[in-house]
N, C-alpha and C positions, 0 to 999 in steps of 0.2 A: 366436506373436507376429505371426505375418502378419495377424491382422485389425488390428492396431494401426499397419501402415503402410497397410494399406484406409484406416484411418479417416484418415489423415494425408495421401495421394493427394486423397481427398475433399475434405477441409476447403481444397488446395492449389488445386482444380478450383473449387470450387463458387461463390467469388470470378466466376471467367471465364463460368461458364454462366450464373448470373442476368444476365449482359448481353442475351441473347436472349430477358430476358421484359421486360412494362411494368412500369412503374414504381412502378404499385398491387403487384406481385405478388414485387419483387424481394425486399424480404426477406424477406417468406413463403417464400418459397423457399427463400431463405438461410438462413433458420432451421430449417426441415426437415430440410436438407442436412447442417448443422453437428449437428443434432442425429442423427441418423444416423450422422456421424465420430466422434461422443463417444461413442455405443454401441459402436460396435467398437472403441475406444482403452480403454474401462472393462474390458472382457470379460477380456484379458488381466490390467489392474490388480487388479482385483478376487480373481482367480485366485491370485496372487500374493501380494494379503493376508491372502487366506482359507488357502490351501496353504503360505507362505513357501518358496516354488520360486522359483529365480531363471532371468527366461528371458533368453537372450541372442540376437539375429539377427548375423550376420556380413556383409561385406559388402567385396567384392576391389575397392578402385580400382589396383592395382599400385604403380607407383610414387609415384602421387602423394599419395597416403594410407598405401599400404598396406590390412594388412585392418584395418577399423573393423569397432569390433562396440558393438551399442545394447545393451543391459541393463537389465531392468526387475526391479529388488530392492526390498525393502520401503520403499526412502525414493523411491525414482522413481514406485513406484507410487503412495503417499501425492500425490502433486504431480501425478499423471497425474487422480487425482479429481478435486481440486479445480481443478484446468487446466480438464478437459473440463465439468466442470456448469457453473462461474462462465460461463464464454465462451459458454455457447446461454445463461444467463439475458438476458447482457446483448446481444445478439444481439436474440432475442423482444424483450425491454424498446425496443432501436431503431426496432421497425414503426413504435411511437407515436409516437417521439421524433423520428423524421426528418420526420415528416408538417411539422413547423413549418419545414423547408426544404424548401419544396415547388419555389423557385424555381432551387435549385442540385442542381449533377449530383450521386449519391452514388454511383454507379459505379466509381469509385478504392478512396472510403471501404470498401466492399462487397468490393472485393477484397484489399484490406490487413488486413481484420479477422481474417479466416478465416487467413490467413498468421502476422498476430500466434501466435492457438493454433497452429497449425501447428509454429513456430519453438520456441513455450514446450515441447510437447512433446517437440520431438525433442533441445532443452538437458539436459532433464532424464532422458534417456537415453543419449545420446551417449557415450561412452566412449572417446574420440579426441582429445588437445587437441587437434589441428588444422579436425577438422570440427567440436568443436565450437563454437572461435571464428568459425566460416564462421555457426553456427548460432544464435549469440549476437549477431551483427552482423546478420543477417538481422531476428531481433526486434527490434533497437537503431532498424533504418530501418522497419518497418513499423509501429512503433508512434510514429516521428516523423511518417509521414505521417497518424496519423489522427489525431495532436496537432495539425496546423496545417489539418483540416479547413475551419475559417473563414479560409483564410488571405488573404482582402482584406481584413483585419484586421491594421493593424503588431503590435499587442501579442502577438498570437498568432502572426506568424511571430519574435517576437525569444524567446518562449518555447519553441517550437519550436526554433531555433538554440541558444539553451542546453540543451537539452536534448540535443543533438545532440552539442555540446563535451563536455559532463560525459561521454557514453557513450563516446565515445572518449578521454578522460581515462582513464574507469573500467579501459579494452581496452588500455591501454598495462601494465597493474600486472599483470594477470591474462595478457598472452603473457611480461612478465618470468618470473613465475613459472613460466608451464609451459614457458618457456624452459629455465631453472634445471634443471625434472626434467627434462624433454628430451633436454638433455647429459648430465644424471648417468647415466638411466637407458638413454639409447641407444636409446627411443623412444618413440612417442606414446600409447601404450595408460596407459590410468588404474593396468591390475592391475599394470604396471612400478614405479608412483612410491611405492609402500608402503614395498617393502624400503629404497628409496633413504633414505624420510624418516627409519624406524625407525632406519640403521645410522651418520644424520647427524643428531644431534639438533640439535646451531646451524645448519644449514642446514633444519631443518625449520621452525624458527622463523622464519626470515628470510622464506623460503615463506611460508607461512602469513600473515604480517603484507602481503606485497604479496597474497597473495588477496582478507587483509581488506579492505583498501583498493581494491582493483578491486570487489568482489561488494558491499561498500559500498558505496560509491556508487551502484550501482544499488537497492539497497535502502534508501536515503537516510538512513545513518550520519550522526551530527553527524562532523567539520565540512564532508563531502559531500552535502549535504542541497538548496545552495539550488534546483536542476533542479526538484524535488518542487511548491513550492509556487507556482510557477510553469506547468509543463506541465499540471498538473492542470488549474486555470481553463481553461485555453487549449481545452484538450478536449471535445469533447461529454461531456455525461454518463454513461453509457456505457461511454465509453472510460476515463475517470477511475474508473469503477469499477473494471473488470476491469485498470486498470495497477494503480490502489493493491490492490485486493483479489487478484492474482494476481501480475503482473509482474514488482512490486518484489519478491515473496516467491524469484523466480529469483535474487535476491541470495542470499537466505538457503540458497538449496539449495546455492549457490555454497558457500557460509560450512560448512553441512555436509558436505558432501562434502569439501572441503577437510580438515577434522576425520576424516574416516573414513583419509585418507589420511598423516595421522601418527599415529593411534592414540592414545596417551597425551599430551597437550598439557602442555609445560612450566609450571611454577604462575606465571611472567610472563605469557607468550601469552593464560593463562584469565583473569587479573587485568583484564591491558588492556582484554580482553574484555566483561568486566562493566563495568569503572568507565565504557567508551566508553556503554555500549548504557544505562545510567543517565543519564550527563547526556544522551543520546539523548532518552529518555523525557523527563527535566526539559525540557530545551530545548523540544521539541517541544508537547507540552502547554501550557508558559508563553507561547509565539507562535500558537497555536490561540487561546486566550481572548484575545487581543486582536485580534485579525481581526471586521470585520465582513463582509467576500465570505464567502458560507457555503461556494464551492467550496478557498477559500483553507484556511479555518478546518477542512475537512475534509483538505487537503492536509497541514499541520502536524501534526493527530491523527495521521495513518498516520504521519509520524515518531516520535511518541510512543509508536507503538504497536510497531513495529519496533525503539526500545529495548527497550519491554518484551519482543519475543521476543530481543532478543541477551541481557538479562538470563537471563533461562531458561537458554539456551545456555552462557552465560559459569558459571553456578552448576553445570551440567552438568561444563564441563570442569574446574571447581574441584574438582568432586566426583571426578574422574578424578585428578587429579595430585594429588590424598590419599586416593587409595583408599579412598573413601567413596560405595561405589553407591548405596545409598539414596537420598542426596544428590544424584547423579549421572541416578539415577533418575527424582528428582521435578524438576528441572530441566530436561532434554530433555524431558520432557512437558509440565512445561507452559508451555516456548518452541514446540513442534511442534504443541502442541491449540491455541495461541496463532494459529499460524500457519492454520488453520480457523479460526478462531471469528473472527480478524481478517476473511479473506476474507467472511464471509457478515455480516457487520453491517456493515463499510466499504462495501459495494459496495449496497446497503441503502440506506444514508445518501444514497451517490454519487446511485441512483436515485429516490432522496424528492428530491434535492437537485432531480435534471433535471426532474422535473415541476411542481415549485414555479416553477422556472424558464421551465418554456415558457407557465405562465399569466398568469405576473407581467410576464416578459421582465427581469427583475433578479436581479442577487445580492447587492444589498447590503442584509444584515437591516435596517440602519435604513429603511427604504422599504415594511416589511411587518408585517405584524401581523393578529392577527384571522383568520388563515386555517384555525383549526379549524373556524371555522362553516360554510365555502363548499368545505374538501379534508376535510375529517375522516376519512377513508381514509388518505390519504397523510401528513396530522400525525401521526393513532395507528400507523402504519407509522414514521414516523420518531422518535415517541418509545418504539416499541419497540425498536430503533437504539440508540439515546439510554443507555437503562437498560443494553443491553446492552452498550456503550461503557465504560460507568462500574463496571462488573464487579459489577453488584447482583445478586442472585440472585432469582428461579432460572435468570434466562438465563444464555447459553453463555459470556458473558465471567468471570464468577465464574468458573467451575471454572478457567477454568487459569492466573487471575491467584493463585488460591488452592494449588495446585500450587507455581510459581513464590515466596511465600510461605511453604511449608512445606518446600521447598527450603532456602531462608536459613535459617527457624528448626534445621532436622536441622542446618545446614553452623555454625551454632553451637558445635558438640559435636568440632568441631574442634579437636585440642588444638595451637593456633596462636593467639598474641594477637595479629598483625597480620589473620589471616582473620575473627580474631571480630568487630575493630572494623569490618572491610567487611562484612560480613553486617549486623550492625547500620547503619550508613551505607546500605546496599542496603536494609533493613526500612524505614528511614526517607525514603528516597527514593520508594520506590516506594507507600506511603503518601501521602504529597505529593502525587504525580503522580494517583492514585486522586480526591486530594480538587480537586485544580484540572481535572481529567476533569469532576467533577460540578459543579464551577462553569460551564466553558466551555460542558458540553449544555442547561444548564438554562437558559442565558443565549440559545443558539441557538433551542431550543424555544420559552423564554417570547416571545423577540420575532420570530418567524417567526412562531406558529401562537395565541398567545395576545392578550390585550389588544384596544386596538381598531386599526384599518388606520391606518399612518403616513402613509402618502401614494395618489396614487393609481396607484401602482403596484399596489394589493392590493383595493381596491375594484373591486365586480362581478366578482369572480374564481366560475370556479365548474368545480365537478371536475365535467368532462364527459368524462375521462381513457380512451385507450383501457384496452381488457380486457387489452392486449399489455404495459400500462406496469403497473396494478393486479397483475399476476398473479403475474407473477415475482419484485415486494416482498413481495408474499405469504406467495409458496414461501421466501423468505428469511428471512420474520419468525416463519412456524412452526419452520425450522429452527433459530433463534435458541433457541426454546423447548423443541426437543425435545435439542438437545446439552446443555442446562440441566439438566432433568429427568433425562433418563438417560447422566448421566454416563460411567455405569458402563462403557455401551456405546462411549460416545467415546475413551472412555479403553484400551477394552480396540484400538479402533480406531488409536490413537495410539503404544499399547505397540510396535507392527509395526515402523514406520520407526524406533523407538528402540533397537531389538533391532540394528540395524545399528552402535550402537556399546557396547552394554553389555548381559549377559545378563539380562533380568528374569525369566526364570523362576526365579533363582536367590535371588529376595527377595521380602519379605514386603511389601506396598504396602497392603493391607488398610483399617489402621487409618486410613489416609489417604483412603481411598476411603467408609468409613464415616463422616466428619467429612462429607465433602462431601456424601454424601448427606442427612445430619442435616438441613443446614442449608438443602438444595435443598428438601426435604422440607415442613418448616417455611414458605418462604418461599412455595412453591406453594399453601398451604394458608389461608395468609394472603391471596392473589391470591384462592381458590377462596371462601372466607367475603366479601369484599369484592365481589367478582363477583356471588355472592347477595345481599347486600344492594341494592346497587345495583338486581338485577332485582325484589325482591321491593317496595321502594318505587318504581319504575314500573310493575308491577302494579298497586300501593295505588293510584297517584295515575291511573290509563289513559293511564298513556306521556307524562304532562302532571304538569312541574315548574312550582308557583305560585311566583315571586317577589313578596314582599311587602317595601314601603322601609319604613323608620323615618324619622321626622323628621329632616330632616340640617342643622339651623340655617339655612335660607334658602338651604344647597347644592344647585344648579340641578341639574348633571348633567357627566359628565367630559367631555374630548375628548379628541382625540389628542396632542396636547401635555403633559397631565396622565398623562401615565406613563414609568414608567422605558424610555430607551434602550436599546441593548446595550453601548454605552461607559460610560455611567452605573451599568450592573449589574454593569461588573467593575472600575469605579475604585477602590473602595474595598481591591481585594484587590492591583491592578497598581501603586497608590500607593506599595507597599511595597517594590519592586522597582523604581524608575524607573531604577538607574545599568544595568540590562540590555535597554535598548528604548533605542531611537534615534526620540523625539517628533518629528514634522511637521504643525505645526500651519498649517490657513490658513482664516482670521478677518475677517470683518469686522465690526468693532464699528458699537453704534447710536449714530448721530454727531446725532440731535434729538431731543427733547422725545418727535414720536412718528415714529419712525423709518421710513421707504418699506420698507428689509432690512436682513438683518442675518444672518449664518451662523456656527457653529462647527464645523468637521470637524477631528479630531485621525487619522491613519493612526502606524500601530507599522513603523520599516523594519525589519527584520534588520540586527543587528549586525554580523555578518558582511559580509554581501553590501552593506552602507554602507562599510565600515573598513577592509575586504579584498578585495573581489569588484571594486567601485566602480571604486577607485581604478588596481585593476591594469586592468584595462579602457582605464579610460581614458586610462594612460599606453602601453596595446598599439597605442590608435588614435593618440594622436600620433604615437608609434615610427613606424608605417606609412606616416602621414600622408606623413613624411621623402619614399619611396619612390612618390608618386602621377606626381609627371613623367615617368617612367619606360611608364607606360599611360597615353601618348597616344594612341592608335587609332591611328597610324599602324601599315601595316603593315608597311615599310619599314625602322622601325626596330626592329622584332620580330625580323625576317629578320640585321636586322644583329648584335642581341644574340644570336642564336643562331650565327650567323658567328662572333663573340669567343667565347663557350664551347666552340665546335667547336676553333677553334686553341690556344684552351690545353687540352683533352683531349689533341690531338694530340703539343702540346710535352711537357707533361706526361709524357707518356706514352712520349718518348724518354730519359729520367731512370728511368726503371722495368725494371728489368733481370728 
């Protein structure tokens, strides 16, 4: 396990040394470096997946810890993969992407990034509450600082500052908790809090439910969500990848581990569980398709998408508290494959998204259009994303939405009428969420990359993209296609960190794996036949498609005006939904005959964060407001207020026997 803190030194260093190179070479460097840290952090992980040995390093602070000891088991390892690859993608992906700040320092940026992984790895190891809240707050502030990157930007540092509050929100539920074991069990080590949970089942639960709620919120659970759709924009691209496609999944290791640690979850605890991580999904998807910011719209998805791995999860632990492995079986896998397949298509999107952005300089889809003719790398890069999103086969999202599916369908068979009506409510939700999935990408697609240019934001665009920004979508969009394709192997990949709470070599999973491939099978084959065609009529024609018009009754030709919007392309579905959006409409109507202008912009607020967030806000700043006389700058009477709390400790403190 000692090359895994080599790699962890490094990644900690490598921040500090590219300050001694220019500014052409820093993150070339830094990517080399990071990539280097990830070889030696995989060596062990790998090890581990392949042998299921568990290694442990120890580590004597005396008093002040104690001995902490890091542990890499099959679910630490799982998380140490996808930590170390996602973080050198989007690392490589930065050389291009920072070239468009060429005028500001990224020397901070550069050393907080490397720290971010740094942190994520050693959460996911850690075996200490106490280090590892040291180590969960360390990630908390370095990934705020590369959230407010732009920060001579107000809206970026107020997103930043909430994002700051929610994390410490989050860290107030999660030291209750390991408070709770702390006393019970008389100390800090993780392998203490088992028995305590096992021989206290209402105190397990109690547990449990403040974990959910702290590692929620970072994982952006409804109704701790609203941080998400907000820091994300705020972000470089980037970074918004590797928080939604890695970071926030630190909730979820939270959420499992927690789970390894009372073993059998009460049939409440697994309920709540599901129903939460359902309207997750519902919510999240419903507030995606009305976003026109595509960073926005991609922020909402990762909520959507985070239900669907709590759904998995939630099916899992249903399947535990009615000793139904099966069940239990095909629900941790496919919340766990969930939690891959999320990472490599969000962070995907994330990175379609920064490039579209550093050519346009916008993110508001209404302002773009037509950009398959001038990016057609990065459109067909983002609508392989797209598909994969929508869990089509045969990419990677299918299989373990399809998992998660026959999950429910087995949890059926449950002889329980109240479990069967949620299994069906869960079928049918998660259906929905599937089908407004392909409403919201088709809507982003169409009007990002298809029709003609809205404005001129999108005109004269042209992919002159580094190879640093091209390459790494790439590597993400083959890998989109190869966990599609061979399932088998993702799967067999995924069984690993599942074995951590239920034995699968002891069930038969077979027939389920032979569905998936059926249909993965079929659908590649159908891509392989369409793929041939395609080439074999630009053969016929020598790479030259003829367009021929018909008569169009005296119709001239389109323009940009003559096509559907992105508001326009989801009215007819979001019409039907209006008492769940908060409309902000601002209008100016045509006031003559032929009017000078004239605009209609409709934005969707968040219900929540209107009705609830708002409002407490802004009765925190009056509260406050009360208390501004008091910072006067003088220093005088600083001195003095500290004089009056000196003598009442004092007084006080002769009443104290």
């Amino acid at each position: 396990m000692n090359s895994f803190f080599t790699g962890i030194i490094i990644l900690i260093l490598s921040g500090i040394v590219v300050k001694i190179f220019d500014r052409n070479f820093k993150v070339l460097i830094l990517s080399l470096l990071n990539t280097i840290a990830s070889c030696f952090c995989l060596v062990p992980a790998m090890k581990v997946l392949l042998s299921e040995q568990v290694m442990v390093k120890s580590f004597d602070f005396n008093n002040l810890f104690g001995v902490v000891n890091f542990q890499i088991d099959n679910l630490s390892a799982f998380f140490i993969v996808i930590i170390s690859i996602m973080s050198v993608i989007s690392i490589i992906y930065s050389r291009g992407y920072l070239k468009s700040y060429a005028d500001k320092s990224i020397d901070a940026h550069l050393i907080f990034f490397p720290i971010l992984a740094a942190s994520m790895l050693a959460v996911v190891t850690c075996q200490n509450a106490l280090m590892f809240l040291i180590c969960w707050e360390i990630m908390s502030l370095s990934s705020f600082f590369l959230v407010i990157f732009e920060n001579e930007k107000k809206e970026v540092l107020k997103a930043g500052i909430s994002y700051l509050v929610f994390m410490h929100f989050s860290v107030i539920f999660i030291m209750l908790a390991f408070g709770l074991l702390s006393v019970k069990s008389g100390s800090f080590d993780f392998s203490s809090f088992s028995n305590v949970l096992n021989n206290h089942k209402a105190l397990a639960d109690i547990v449990f439910l403040l974990f959910f709620v702290g590692f929620g919120t970072k994982a952006g659970f409804v109704p701790f969500h609203n941080w998400l759709p907000e820091a994300h924009p705020a972000a470089p691209s980037h970074v918004s990848g590797i928080m939604s496609g890695v970071m926030i999944k630190t909730g979820i290791y939270g959420i499992l581990r927690a789970i390894s640690f009372i073993g059998t979850p009460s049939k409440t605890i697994a309920f709540i569980v599901f129903i939460v991580s359902l309207v997750t999904a519902l919510y999240g998807i419903l507030y995606a398709t009305t976003q026109n910011d595509i960073k926005k719209l991609l922020a909402y998805s990762s909520i959507e998408n985070i239900g669907i791995i709590g759904t998995g999860l939630g099916i899992g632990m249903i399947g535990s508290a009615y000793n139904q492995p099966l069940v239990e079986i095909l629900g941790y896998s496919g919340g766990i494959l969930h939690i891959l397949n999320h990472s490599v298509f969000k962070e995907l999107l994330f990175l379609a998204a920064g490039s579209v952005y550093t050519k346009t300089h916008t993110r508001d889809i209404e302002k773009l259009g037509g950009l398959i003719k001038t990016m057609p790398k990065t459109g067909m890069l983002f609508l392989t994303a797209a598909v994969a999103i929508c869990a089509l086969p045969p990419l990677n999202g299918f299989v373990s939405e399809f998992l998660i599916y026959m999950g429910m369908f087995k949890g059926l068979a449950i002889n329980n009428f109240f479990t069967m009506l949620v299994m069906l409510f869960g079928i049918a939700c998660l259906a929905l969420v599937g089908t407004m999935a392909v409403l919201c990408f088709t809507k982003a697609f169409s009007t990002i990359f298809l029709g003609m240019p809205r404005s001129e934001y999108s005109v004269k665009v042209s992919e002159d993209c580094e190879s640093s920004m091209i390459l790494p979508m790439g590597f993400l969009a083959i890998f989109t296609l190869l966990i599609g394709v061979f399932s088998i192997v993702a799967l067999a990949f995924v069984l690993k960190p599942v074995s951590v709470f239920v034995d699968v070599k002891l069930y038969n999973i077979m027939p389920v794996l032979s569905l998936i491939m059926f249909v993965t099978f079929y659908a590649l084959a159908f891509l392989i036949v369409l793929g041939a065609v395609i080439w074999v009529k630009l053969r016929c024609s020598k790479n030259k498609i003829t367009i021929q018009e018909t008569w169009g009754c005296g119709y001239d030709r389109a323009n940009n005006k003559m096509q559907y919007s992105a508001s326009s392309y989801a009215s007819p579905f979001l019409s039907m939904l209006t008492p769940l959006f908060k409309k902000v409409f601002d209008i100016e109507k045509p006031r003559k005959l032929f009017p000078e202008s004239s605009h209609f912009n409709l934005q969707f607020e968040d219900i929540e964060e209107a009705y609830l967030i708002n409002p407490l806000v802004k009765y925190d700043e009056w509260f406050l407001s009360r208390f501004e006389s008091l910072q006067s700058g003088n220093i005088q009477s600083y001195i003095k207020y500290g004089l009056i709390f000196l003598i009442i400790i004092i007084v006080g403190s002769l009443f104290i026997k």
